[in-house]
C-alpha positions in Angstrom: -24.4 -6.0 27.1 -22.6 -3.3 28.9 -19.3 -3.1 27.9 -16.1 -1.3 29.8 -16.1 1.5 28.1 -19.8 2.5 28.8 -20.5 2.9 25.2 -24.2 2.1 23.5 -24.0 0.2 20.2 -25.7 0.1 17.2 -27.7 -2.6 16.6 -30.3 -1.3 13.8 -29.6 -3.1 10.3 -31.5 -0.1 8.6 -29.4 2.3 10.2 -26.1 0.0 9.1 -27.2 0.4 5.8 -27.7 4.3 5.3 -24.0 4.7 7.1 -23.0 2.3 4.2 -24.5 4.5 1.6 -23.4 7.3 2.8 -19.8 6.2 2.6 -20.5 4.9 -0.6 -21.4 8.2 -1.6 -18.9 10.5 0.2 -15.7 9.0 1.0 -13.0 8.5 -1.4 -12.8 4.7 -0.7 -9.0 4.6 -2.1 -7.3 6.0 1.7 -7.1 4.0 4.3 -10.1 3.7 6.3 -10.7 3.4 10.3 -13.3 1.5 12.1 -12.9 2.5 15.7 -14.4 0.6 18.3 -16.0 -2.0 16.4 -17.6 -3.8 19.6 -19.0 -6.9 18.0 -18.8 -6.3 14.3 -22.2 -5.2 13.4 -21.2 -2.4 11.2 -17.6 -3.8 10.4 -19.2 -6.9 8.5 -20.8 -4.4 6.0 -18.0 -2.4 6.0 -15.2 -4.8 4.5 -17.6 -5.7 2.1 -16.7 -2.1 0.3 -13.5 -1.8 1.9 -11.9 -4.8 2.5 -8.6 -3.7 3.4 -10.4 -1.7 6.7 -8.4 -1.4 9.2 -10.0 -1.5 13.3 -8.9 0.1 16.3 -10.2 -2.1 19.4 -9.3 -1.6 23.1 -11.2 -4.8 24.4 -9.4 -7.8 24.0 -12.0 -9.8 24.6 -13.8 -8.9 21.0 -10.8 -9.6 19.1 -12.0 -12.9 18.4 -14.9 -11.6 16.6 -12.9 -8.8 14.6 -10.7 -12.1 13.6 -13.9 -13.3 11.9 -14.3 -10.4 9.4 -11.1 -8.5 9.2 -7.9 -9.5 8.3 -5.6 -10.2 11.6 -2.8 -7.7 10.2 -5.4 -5.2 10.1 -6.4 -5.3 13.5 -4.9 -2.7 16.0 -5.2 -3.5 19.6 -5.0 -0.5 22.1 -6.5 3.0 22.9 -7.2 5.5 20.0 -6.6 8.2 22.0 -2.9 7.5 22.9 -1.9 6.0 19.5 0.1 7.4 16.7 -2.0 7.2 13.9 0.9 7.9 11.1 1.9 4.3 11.8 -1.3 2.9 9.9 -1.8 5.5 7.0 -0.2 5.4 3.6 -1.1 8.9 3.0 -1.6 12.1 4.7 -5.1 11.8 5.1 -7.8 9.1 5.9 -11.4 8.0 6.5 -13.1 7.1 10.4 -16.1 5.5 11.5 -16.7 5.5 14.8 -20.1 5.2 17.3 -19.1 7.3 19.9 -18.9 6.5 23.5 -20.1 9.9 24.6 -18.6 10.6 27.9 -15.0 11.3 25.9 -16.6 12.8 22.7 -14.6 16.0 23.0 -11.1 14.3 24.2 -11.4 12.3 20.5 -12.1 15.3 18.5 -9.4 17.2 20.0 -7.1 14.6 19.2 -8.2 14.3 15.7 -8.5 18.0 15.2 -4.9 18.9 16.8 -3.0 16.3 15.5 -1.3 17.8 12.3 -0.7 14.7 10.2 -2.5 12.2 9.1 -5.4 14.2 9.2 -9.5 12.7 8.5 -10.7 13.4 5.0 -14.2 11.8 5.9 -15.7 10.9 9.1 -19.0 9.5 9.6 -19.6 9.6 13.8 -22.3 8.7 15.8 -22.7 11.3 18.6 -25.4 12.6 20.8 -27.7 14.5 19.8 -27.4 17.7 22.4 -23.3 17.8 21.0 -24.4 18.5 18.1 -26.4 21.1 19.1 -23.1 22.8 20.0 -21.2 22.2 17.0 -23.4 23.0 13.9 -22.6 25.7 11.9 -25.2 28.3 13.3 -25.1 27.2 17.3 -25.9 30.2 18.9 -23.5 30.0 22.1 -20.0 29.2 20.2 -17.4 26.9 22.3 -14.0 25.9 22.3 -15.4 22.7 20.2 -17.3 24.5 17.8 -14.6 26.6 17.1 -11.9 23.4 16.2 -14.3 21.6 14.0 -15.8 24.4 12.2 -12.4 25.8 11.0 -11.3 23.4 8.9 -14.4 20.9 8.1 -18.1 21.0 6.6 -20.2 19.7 9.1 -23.5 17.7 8.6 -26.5 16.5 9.9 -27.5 13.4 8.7 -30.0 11.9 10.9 -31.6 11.3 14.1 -31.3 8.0 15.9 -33.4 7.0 18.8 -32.8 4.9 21.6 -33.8 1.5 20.7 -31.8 1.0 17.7 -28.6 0.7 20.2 -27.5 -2.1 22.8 -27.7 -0.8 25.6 -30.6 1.7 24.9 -28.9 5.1 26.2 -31.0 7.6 27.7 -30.7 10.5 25.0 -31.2 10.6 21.8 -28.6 10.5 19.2 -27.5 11.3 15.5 -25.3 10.7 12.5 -23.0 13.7 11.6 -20.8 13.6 8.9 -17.5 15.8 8.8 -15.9 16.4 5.2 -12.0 18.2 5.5 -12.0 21.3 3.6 -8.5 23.0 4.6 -11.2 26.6 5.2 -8.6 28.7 7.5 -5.2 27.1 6.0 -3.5 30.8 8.5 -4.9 29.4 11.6 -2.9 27.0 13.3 -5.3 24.6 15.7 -3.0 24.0 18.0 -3.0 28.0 18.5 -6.2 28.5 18.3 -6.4 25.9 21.0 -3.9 27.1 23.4 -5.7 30.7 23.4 -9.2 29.1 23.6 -7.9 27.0 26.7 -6.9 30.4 28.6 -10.1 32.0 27.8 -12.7 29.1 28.1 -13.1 28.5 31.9 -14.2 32.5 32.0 -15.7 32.8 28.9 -18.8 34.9 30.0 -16.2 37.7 31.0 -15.9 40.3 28.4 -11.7 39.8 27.0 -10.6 43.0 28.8 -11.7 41.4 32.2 -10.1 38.1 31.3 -7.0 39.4 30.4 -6.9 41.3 33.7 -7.7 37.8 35.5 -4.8 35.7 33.7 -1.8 38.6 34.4 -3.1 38.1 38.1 -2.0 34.2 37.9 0.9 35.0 35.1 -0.5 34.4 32.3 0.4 36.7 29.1 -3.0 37.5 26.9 -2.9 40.4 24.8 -6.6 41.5 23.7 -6.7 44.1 20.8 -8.3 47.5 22.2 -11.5 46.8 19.4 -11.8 43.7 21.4 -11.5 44.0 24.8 -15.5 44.9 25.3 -16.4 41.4 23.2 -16.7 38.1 24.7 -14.9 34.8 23.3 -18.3 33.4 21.9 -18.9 36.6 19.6 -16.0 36.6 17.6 -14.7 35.5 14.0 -11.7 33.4 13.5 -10.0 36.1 12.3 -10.1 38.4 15.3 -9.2 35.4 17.6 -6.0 35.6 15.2 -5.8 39.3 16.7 -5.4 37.5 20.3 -1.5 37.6 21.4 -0.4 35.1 23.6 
């Protein structure tokens, strides 16, 4: 079935299973705990049976008669995940996510939940494709505006590789299980700053600093590069010389 969202869906039970365990395992099962995108309950059915207070976030309303069968109606939350405010459905200042990702909007969602400043995810467990993650592990050689929002305040993990047949639709790549564990790293980096200065910088990123700061006072935009930094590019530097960047 292809949906409206153009997203893939797990189908494989073994593959259900070792996302169970892993939660099991990992996530501190007493926050509240996200589902997002459920489609047609394959995972969510495994899911309430170790957290049965789960909350789901689903845009289709045509598959909210199937969530009705497995999770309680209060705990259902209709609309997009990207536009909602996700302090209205937290007790705490922290939660848990699940979500199979549709891919095509990978980096809107982790922007959101890497910029927003409260609630903030504790534990995620994400299906993604395989080539993103490429671009966000740890040692990635070419470092981008991505890698640089989720490595600063999470541990990042592979967990495994999952091929095309164990989804409905089969998609055309292959893709994985990463796991993303909070751990507060950079508490004197604010994201949102670290975003605003990446966002300047990103669309000329191959330009050595001094170059790009030339280019932006051309179109009026203030960037203030550090003389020890003005031969570097964007991609070679630690977080804290990005901190060194005025804007």
């Amino acid at each position: 079935m292809w949906t409206k969202l153009w997203q893939n869906f797990l189908t494989n039970p073994a593959v259900i299973d070792f996302i169970i365990e892993d939660i099991k395992q990992n996530a501190d099962l007493s926050l509240d705990t996200f589902e997002i995108w459920p489609w047609k309950c394959a995972l969510t059915r495994e899911l309430v049976k170790i957290k049965p207070d789960l909350k789901v976030f689903e845009k289709d309303e045509s598959l909210k008669k199937y969530l009705k069968e497995c999770v309680k109606e209060e705990n259902i939350i209709m609309g997009d995940f990207l536009e909602a405010d996700i302090s209205k459905y937290v007790k705490w200042e922290k939660f848990n996510a699940v979500w199979n990702l549709p891919y095509y909007i990978t980096s809107p969602i982790f922007r959101k939940l890497v910029l927003q400043k409260a609630p903030y995810m504790q534990y995620w467990i994400f299906m993604i494709q395989k080539e993103v993650w490429e671009k966000i592990k740890t040692d990635a050689k070419n470092k981008s505006m991505l890698w640089y929002l989720l490595n600063l305040n999470h541990k990042i993990t592979y967990l495994k590789t999952i091929p095309p047949e164990d989804f409905s639709p089969p998609p055309k790549v292959d893709s994985c299980l990463v796991r993303f564990e909070y751990t507060g790293a950079n508490p004197d980096i604010d994201p949102n700053r670290l975003f605003e200065i990446l966002s300047l910088i990103t669309p000329i990123k191959k330009k050595t600093l001094w170059k790009i700061q030339k280019i932006l006072e051309k179109q009026w935009k203030k960037l203030e590069v550090p003389e020890e930094l003005r031969n570097r590019r964007i991609h070679e530097l630690s977080y804290d010389e990005i901190k060194k960047i005025k804007i």
